[in-house]
N, C-alpha and C positions, 0 to 999 in steps of 0.2 A: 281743840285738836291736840294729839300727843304730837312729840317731835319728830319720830319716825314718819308719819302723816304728812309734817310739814316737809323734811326734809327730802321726801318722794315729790312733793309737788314743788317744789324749790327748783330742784334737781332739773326735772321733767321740762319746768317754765326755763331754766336756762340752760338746756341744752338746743331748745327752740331757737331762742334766742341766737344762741351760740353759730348756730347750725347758717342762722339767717345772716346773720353780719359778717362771717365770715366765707360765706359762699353764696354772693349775690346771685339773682338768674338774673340778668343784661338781657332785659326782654323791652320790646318795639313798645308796650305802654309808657318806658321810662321817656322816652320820648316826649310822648304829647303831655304826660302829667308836668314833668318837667318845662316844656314847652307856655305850659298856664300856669306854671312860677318865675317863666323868666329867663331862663339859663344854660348855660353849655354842658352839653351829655359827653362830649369828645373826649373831653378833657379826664373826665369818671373812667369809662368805660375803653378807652386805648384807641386806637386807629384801625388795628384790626377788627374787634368786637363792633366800633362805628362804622365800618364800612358792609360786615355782615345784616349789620342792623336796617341798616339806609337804603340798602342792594340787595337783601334776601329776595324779592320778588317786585313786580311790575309797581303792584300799591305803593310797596313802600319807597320806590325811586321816584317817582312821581312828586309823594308828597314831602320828601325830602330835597328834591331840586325845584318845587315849587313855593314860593313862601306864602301865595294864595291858598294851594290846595292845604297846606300845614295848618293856615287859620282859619278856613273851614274844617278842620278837623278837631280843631281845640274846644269848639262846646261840646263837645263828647267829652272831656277832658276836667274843663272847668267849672262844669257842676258838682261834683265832689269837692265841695268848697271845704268841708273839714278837711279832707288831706291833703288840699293843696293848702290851703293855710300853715299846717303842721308844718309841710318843707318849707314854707316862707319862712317860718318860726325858727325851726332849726336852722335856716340861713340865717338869722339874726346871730346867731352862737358860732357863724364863722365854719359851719357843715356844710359839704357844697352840697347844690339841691339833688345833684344823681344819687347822688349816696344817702342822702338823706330820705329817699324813696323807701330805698330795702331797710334802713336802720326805724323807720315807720312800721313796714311791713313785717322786720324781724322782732323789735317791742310788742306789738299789739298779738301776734301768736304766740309769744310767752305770755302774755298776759291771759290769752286763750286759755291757753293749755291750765296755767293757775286755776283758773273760773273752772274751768269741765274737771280737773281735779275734786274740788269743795265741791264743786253740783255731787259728783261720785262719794264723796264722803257724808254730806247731810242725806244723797240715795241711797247711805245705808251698805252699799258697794265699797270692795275693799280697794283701798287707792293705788293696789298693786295690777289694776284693768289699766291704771291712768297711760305707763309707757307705752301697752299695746294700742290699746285706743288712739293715742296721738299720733303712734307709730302706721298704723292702719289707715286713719281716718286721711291723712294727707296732709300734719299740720307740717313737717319738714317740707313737705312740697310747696307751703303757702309761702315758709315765714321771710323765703328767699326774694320774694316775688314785689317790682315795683306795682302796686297795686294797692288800692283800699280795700280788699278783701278781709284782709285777717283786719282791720276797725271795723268793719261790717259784723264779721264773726265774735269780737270781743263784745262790741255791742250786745248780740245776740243773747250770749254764752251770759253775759253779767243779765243782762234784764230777768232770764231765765232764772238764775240765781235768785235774782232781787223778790221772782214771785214767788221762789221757793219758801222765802223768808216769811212770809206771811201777814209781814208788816205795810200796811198802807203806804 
């Protein structure tokens, strides 16, 4: 790949990036993900943003004033065993686990956006689709987001890659 090529998909993967870590969305998943790591969301997320979180609606007061309804809510949660691992991992590195959510979520859509980049340059496609495309497709929407979505999506985006390759 020349360096203009890379430096389009560089760019593109950390602006994702960028986009993500510094502008969490503090959404009710960080909650229970967090919740099957372990850990205090209050402390992340302010008293304000926890009291919207906990008190936006009937559901979510319920299962926030109850610690039964909370732990039936967690094997929803804790089947995503790679990324609750991931924020265990980065809690090893002294990351607290809320934050450690979106800085998951914000990694793995720059990683995204890198892969569907190269997808577009071995499709032959000039890598100047890459910004609209990301921009279009929803990867700023994703990269903010506590959520296994965008490791779902890197997942995806590399395997896709990987069969492009045509290597066993």
């Amino acid at each position: 790949m020349k360096w203009a090529t890379i430096s389009v998909i560089a760019a593109v993967a950390a602006t994702v990036l960028f986009v993500g870590v510094t502008r969490p969305m503090h959404n009710w998943d960080m909650i229970g993900y967090v919740a099957s790591a372990h850990a205090e969301v209050r402390d992340e997320v302010g008293p304000e943003v926890f009291t919207v979180l906990t008190t936006g609606n009937d559901y979510r007061r319920q299962v926030f004033q109850s610690a039964q309804a909370l732990q039936e809510q967690l094997p929803f949660y804790s089947i995503r065993v790679v990324y609750v691992e991931m924020i265990r991992g980065l809690g090893l590195f002294g990351v607290a686990y809320p934050r450690a959510t979106y800085l998951i979520g914000a990694f793995f859509s720059a990683v995204s956006a890198a892969a569907l980049g190269i997808i577009c340059v071995r499709a032959l496609l000039s890598v100047c689709v890459l910004p609209l495309v990301v921009l279009v497709t929803g990867f700023l929407q994703l990269a903010p987001l506590s959520t296994p979505d965008s490791l779902a999506l890197s997942g995806a985006l590399l395997t896709t890659l990987a069969c492009m390759s045509g290597s066993a």
